[in-house]
Every structure is written in C-alpha cells, then in structure tokens.
CHARMM internal coordinates of N, CA and C (Angstrom, degrees):
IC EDIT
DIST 1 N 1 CA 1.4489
DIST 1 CA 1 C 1.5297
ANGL 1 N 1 CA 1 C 108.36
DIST 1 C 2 N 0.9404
ANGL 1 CA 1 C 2 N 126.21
DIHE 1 N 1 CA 1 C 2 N 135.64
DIST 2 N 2 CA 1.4580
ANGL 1 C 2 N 2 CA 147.97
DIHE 1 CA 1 C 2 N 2 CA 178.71
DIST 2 CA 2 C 1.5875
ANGL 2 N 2 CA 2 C 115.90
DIHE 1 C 2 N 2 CA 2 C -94.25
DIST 2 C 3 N 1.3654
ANGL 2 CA 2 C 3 N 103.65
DIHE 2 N 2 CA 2 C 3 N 96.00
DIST 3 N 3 CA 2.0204
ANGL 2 C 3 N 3 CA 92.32
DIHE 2 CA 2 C 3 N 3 CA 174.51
DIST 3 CA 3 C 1.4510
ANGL 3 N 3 CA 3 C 103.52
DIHE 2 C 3 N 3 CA 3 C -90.03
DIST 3 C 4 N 1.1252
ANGL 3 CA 3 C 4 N 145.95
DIHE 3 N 3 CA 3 C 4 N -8.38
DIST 4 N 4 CA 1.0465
ANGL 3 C 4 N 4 CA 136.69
DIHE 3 CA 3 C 4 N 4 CA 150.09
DIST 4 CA 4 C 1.8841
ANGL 4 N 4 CA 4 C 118.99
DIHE 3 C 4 N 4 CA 4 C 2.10
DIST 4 C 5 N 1.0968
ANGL 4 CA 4 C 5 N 126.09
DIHE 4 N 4 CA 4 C 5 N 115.80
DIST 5 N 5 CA 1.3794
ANGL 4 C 5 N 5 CA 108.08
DIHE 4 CA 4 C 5 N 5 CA 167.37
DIST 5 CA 5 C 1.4402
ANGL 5 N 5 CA 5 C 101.94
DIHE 4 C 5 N 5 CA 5 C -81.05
DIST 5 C 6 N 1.6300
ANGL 5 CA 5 C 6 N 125.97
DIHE 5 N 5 CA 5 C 6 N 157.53
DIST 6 N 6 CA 0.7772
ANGL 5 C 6 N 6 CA 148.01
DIHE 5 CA 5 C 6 N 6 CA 150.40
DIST 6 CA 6 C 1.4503
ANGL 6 N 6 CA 6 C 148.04
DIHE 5 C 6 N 6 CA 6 C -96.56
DIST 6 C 7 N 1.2384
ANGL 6 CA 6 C 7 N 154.67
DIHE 6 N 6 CA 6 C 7 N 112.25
DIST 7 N 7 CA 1.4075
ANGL 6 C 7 N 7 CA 128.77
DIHE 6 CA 6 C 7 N 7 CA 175.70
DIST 7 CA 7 C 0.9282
ANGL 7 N 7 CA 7 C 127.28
DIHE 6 C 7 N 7 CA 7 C -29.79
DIST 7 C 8 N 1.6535
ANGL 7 CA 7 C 8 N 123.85
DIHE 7 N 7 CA 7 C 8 N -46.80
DIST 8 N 8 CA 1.7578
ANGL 7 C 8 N 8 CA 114.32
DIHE 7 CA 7 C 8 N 8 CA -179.30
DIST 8 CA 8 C 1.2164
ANGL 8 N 8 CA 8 C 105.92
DIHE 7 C 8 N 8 CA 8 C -88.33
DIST 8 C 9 N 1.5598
ANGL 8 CA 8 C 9 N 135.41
DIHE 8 N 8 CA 8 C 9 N 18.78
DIST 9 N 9 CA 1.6502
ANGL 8 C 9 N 9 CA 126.16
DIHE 8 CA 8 C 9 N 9 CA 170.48
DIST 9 CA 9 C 1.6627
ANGL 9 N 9 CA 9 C 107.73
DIHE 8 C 9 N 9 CA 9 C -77.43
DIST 9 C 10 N 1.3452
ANGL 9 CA 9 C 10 N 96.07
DIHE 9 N 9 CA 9 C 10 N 125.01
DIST 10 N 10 CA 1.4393
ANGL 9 C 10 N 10 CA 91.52
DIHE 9 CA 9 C 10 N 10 CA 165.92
DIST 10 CA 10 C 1.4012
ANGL 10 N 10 CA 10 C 144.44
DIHE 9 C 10 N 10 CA 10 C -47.02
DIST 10 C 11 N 1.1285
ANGL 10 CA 10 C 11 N 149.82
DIHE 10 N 10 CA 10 C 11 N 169.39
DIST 11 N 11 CA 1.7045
ANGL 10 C 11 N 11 CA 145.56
DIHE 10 CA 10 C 11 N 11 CA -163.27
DIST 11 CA 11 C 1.7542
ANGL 11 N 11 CA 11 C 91.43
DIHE 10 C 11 N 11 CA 11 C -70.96
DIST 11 C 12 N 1.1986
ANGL 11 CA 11 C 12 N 118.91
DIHE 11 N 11 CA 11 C 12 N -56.26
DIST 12 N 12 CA 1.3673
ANGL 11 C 12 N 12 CA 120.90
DIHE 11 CA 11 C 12 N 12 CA -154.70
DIST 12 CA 12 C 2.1327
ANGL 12 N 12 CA 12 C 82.09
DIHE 11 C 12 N 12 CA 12 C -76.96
DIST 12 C 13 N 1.1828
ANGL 12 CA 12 C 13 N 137.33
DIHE 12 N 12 CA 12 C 13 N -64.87
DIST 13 N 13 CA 1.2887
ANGL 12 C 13 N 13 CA 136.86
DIHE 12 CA 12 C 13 N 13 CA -157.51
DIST 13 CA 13 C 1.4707
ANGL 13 N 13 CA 13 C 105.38
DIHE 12 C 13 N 13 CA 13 C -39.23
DIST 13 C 14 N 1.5273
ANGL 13 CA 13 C 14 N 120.40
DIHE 13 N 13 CA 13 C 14 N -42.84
DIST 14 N 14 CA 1.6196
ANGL 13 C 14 N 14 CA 131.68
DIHE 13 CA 13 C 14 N 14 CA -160.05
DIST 14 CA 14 C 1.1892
ANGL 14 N 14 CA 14 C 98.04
DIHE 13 C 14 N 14 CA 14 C -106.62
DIST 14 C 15 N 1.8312
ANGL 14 CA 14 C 15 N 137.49
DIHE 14 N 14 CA 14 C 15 N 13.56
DIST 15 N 15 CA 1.0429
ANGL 14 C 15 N 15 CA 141.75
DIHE 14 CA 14 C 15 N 15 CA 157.30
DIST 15 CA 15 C 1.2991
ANGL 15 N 15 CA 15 C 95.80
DIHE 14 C 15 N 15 CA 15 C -78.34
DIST 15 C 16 N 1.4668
ANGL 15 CA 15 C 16 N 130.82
DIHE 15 N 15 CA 15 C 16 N -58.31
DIST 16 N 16 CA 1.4646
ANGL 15 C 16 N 16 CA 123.21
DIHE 15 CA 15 C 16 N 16 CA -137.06
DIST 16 CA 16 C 1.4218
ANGL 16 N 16 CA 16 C 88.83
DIHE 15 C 16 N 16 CA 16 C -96.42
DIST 16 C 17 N 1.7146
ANGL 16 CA 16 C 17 N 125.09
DIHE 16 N 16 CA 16 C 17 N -40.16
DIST 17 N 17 CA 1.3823
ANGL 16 C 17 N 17 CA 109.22
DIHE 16 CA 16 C 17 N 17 CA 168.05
DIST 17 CA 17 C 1.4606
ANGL 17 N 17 CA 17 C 120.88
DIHE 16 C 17 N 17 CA 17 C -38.68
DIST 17 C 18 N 1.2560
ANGL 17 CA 17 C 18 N 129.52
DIHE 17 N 17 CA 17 C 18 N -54.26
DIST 18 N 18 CA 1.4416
ANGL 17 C 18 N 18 CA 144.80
DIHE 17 CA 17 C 18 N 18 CA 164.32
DIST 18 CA 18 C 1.8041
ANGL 18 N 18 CA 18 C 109.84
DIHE 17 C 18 N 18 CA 18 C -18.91
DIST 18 C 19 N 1.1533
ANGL 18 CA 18 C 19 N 90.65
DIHE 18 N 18 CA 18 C 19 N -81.77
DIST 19 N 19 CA 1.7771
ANGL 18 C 19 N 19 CA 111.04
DIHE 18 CA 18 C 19 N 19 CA 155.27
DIST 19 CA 19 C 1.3068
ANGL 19 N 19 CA 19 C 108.41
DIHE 18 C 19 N 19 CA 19 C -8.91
DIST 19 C 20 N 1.0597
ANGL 19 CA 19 C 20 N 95.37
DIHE 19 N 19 CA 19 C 20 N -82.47
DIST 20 N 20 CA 2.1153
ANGL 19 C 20 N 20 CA 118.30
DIHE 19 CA 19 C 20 N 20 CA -169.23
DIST 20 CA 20 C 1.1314
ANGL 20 N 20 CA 20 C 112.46
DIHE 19 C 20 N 20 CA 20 C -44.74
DIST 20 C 21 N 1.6402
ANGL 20 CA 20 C 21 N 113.41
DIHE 20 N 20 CA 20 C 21 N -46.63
DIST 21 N 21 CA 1.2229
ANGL 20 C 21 N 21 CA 124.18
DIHE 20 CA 20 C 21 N 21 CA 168.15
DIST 21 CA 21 C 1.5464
ANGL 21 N 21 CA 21 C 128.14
DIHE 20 C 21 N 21 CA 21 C -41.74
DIST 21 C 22 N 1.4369
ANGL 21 CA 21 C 22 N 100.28
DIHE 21 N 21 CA 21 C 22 N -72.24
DIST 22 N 22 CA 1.4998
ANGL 21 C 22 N 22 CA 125.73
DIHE 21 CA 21 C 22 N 22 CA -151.23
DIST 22 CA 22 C 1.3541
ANGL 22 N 22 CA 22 C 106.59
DIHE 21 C 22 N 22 CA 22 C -114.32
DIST 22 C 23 N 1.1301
ANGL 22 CA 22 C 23 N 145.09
DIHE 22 N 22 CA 22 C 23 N 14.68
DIST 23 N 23 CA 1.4677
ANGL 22 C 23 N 23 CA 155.65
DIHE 22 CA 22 C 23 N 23 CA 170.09
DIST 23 CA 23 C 1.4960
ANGL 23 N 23 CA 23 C 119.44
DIHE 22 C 23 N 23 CA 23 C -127.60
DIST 23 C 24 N 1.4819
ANGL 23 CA 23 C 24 N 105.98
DIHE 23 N 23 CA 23 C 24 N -65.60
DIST 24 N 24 CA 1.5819
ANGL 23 C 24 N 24 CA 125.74
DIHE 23 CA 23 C 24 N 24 CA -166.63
DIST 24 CA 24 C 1.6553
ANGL 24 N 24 CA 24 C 114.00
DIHE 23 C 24 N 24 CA 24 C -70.99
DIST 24 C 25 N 1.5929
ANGL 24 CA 24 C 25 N 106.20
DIHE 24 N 24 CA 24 C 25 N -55.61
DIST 25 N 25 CA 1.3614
ANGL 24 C 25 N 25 CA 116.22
DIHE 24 CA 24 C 25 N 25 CA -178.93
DIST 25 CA 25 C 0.9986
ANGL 25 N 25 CA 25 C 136.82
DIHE 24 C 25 N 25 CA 25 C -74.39
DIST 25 C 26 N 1.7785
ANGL 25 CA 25 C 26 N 117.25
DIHE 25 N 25 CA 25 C 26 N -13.29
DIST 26 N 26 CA 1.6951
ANGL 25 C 26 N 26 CA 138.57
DIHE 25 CA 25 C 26 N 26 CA 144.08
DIST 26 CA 26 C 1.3826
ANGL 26 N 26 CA 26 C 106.55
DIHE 25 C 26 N 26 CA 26 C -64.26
DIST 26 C 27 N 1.1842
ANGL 26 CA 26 C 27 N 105.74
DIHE 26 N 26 CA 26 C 27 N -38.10
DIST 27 N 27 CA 1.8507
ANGL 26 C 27 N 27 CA 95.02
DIHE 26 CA 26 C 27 N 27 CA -170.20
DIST 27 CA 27 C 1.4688
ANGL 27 N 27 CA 27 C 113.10
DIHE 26 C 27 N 27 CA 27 C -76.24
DIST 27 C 28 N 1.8159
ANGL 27 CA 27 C 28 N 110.19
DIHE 27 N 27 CA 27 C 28 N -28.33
DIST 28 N 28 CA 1.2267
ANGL 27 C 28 N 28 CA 98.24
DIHE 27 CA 27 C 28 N 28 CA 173.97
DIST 28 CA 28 C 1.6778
ANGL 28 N 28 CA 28 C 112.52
DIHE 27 C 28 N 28 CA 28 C -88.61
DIST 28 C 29 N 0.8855
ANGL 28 CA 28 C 29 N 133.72
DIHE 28 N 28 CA 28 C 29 N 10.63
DIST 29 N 29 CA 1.2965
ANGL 28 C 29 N 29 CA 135.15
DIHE 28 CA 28 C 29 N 29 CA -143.65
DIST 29 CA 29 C 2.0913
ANGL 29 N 29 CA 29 C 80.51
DIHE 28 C 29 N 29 CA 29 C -128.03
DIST 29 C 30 N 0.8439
ANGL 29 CA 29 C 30 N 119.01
DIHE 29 N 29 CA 29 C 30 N -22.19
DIST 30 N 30 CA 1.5058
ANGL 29 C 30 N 30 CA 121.10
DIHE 29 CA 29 C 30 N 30 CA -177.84
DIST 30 CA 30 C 1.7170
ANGL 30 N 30 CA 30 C 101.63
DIHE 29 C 30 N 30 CA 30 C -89.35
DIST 30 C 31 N 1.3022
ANGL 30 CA 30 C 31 N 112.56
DIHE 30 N 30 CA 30 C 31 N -12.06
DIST 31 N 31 CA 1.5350
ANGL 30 C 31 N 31 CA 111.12
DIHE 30 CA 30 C 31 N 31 CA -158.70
DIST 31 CA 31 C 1.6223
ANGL 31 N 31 CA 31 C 89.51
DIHE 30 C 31 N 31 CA 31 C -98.76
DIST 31 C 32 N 1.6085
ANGL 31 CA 31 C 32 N 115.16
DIHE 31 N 31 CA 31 C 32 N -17.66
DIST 32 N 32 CA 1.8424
ANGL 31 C 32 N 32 CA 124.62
DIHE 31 CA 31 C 32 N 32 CA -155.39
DIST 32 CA 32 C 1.1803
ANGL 32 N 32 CA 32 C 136.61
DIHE 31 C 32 N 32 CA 32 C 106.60
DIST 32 C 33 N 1.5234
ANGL 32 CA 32 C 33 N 98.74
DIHE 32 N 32 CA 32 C 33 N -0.42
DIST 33 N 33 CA 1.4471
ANGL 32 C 33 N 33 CA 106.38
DIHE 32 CA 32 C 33 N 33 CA -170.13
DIST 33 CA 33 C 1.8450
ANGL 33 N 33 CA 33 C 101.71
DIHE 32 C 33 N 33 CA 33 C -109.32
DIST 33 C 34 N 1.2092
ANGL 33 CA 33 C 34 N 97.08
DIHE 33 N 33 CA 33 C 34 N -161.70
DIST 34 N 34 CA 2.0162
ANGL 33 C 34 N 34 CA 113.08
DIHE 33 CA 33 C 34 N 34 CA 165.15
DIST 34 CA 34 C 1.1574
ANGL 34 N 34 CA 34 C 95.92
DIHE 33 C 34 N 34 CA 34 C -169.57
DIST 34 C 35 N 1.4926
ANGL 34 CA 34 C 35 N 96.33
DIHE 34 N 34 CA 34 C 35 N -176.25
DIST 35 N 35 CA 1.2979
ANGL 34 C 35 N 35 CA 105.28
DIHE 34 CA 34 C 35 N 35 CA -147.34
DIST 35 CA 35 C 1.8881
ANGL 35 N 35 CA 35 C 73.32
DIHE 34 C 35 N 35 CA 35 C -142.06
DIST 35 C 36 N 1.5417
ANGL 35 CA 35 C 36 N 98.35
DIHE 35 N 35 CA 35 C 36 N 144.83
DIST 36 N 36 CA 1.6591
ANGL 35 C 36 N 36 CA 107.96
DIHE 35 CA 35 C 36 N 36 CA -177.11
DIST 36 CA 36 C 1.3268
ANGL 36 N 36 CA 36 C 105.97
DIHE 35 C 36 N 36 CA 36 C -156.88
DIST 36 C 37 N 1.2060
ANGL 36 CA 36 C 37 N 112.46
DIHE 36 N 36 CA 36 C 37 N 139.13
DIST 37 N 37 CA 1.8973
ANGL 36 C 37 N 37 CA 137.72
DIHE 36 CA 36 C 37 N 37 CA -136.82
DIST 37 CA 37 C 1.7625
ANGL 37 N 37 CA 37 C 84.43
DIHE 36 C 37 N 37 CA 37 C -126.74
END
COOR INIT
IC SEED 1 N 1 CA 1 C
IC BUILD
C-alpha cells in the first residue's frame, strides 16, 4: 500500500492517506508497534 498522496487520488483517498500518516501510525508506533504497507 502506498500512502503517498497522489494527484489522481481522490479528495476522500489523500484524506485517509493523510490520516495513516499523521495520526494513526504515531499512535500505533507509540503503543510499539508499526504499521507496514
């Protein structure tokens, strides 16, 4: 999986990539874990 935003990702697609990024993958990554695409 690619979080990469893209130009042709849709509004909602490069929202949730966004997400994955900057919310989700610190939080799991704070708990000990990661997250791998």
């Amino acid at each position: 999986m690619d979080t990469a935003i893209h130009e042709d990702d849709s509004e909602i697609v490069a929202m949730i990539k966004e997400l994955l990024e900057t919310r989700i993958r610190p939080a799991v990554q704070d708990d000990g874990g990661d997250i791998e695409y």
